[in-house]
C-alpha positions, 0 to 999 in steps of 0.5 A: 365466451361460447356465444362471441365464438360463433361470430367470430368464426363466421368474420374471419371466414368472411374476411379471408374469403376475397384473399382465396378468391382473388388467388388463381390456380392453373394446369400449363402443359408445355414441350421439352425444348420449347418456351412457355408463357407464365401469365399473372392475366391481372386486367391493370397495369403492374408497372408500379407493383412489386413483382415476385415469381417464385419456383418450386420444384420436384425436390420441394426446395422455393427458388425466387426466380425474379424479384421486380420492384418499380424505379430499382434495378431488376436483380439477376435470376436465380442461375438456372433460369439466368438468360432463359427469361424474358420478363414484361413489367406491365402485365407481369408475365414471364416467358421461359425458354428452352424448357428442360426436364427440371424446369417442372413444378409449380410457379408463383406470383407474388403481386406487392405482397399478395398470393395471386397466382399458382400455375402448376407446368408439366412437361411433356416429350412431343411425340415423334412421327408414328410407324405402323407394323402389318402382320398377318395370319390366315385371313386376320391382320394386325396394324400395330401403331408404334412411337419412338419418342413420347408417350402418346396419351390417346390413339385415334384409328381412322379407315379412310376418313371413317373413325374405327370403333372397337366391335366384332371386325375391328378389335382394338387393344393395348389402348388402341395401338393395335388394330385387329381386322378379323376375317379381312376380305376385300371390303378392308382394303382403304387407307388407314390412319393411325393418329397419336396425340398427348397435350404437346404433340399430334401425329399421325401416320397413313397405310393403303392397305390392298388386299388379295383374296389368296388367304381366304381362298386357301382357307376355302380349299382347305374346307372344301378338301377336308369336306372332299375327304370325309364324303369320299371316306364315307362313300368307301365305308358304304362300299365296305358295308354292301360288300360285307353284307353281300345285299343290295340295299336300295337306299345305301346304293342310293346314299353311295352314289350321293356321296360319290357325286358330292366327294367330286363336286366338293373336290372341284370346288377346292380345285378352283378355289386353289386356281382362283387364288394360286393361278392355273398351271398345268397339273392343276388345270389337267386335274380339274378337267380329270375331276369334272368328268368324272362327275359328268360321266358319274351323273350321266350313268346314274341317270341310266342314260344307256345312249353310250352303250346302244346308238354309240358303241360303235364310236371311238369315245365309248371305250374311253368313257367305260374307262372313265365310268369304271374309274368313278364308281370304283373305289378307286374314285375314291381313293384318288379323291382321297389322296388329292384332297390330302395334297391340297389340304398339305399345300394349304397347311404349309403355307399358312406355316410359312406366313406364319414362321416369317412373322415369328422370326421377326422378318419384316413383312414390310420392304425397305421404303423407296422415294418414287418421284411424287415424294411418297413412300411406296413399299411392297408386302411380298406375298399373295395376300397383302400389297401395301403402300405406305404414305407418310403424313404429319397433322402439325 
């Protein structure tokens, strides 16, 4: 008996391996609300078969769905399925409509007997359209890729027709529904798409994005002030040292008027850049032309260029330049580099604040959307950094 067993295995292996072979088994995705197509794909012609489709749901419970046998009246279907059918006798196939959560789980059919196919259907929620949220900080912004409705299964992030990869600039979290631009500058201006898809749906969703340097110009001030600040701190702390000592050290002289040249240059600098970024008004224009002669009557006298005091001390503009020349290597100089420095490195502050409050509160930074006469939508970011324009696609 131990010998036969071996052989018998081996025929009954044999014998049940075209029964497996024969039954296909397959994976369908289809929307909520749509109709899907539940296909046997037999090559014959199933006219003269008898033709079982059973359903098993999500609570295990086989339901005979439709049950054909060839020259006899089709029975009703089962009452959740009643009127949602459409059954073709010659391919054996079935047409479910108007799919509802419940219709998930796993189909059968039954061809004269035989097992020949198992489809497994899913059903998905089709994505609604897309948004994208833009907020910003200093000089990083943030696109945030939003669905309503659906589970979006990826997200796609082009720049122009450029796909985004995840790098050191581009940073991409949350599976990819956010977008980190780091340090933006104006090479980031372009249009963004956000692309959402899963197996049933695909949206997407585009935003201009136009940036202003404002941001990273106040960050430049902010930097050139500080560096203003310290140099001119340093040059009044070689005062006080040549003071205390009572000495003339050459090489302190020579570092204290370094620093006092460096405290204005760094702080005309900033100067420009709050200018360049904020536009010129009045104070500010008076204050820079103040601080650039400064410089120039600084560099002239440590230049020992004595044609002021000789061939022009008979001229009306020496009295003002004695005045001016004592203003830049006093301590004074440095004290109004001092205290201009800290106004700008305030006004910086403070306005980085407020971006950052309003992204805080919730405020939306995107306005209302208006329909212009092409059918776009246009919307305006209030403030010095970002203009945006949002347009609104959909990849059917």
């Amino acid at each position: 008996m131990g010998r036969t067993l071996p052989p018998l295995l081996l025929l009954g292996l044999f014998l049940l391996r075209p029964l497996h072979a024969e039954v296909g088994r397959r994976e369908v995705f289809a929307a909520i609300g749509s109709s899907v197509l539940l296909d046997p794909e037999h090559e014959a012609n199933l006219s003269n078969s008898e033709i079982i489709w059973n359903f098993t749901g999500s609570n295990g419970n086989l339901v005979t769905i439709l049950d054909y046998v060839p020259n006899h009246p089709m029975e009703e279907p089962n009452n959740h399925f009643k009127s949602r059918l459409h059954f073709n006798s010659s391919t054996g196939s079935l047409i479910l409509n108007h799919l509802n959560p419940s219709d998930q789980g796993v189909y059968t059919i039954i061809l004269d007997d035989k097992l020949i196919r198992i489809t497994d259907l899913s059903l998905i929620e089709p994505l609604a359209e897309p948004l994208i949220n833009v907020t910003f900080v200093d000089t990083t912004i943030e696109l945030t890729c939003k669905v309503s409705v659906g589970k979006a299964s990826s997200i796609l992030w082009r720049k122009d027709a450029e796909v985004i990869r995840n790098g050191q600039h581009y940073q991409l979290v949350r599976n990819n529904s956010k977008l980190i631009i780091s340090e933006a500058s104006k090479s980031d201006c372009g249009i963004y798409t956000c692309t959402v898809e899963n197996p049933v749906s695909k949206k997407n969703y585009s935003y201009s994005l136009t940036i202003y340097g404002a941001a990273l110009l106040h960050r430049y001030t902010k930097i050139l002030s500080i560096t203003a600040l310290i140099t001119a701190a340093a040059a009044l702390a070689c005062k006080i040292i040549s003071s205390w000592f009572l000495a003339k050290i050459i090489s302190l002289q020579f570092l204290q008027l370094e620093l006092r040249a460096l405290q204005f240059i760094f702080l005309i600098g900033a100067f420009v850049c709050w200018i360049w970024g904020e536009g010129a008004s009045e104070m500010t224009v008076c204050t820079l032309v103040f601080l650039c002669l400064l410089l120039i009557v600084l560099l002239f006298s440590s230049c020992r260029m004595k044609a002021c005091d000789t061939r022009l001390n008979k001229i009306w503009i020496v009295k003002p330049c004695h005045l001016i020349l004592m203003v830049a290597v006093s301590p004074l100089g440095g004290i109004i580099v001092m205290g201009l420095s800290v106004s700008l490195i305030a006004e910086t502050v403070k306005r980085a604040d407020r971006k950052l409050n309003k992204r805080i509160a919730g405020t939306p930074l995107i306005a209302p959307s208006v329909k212009d006469p092409d059918g776009l939508y246009h919307s305006e970011l209030k403030g010095h950094f970002l203009k945006t324009t949002v347009t609104n696609e959909e990849q059917l």
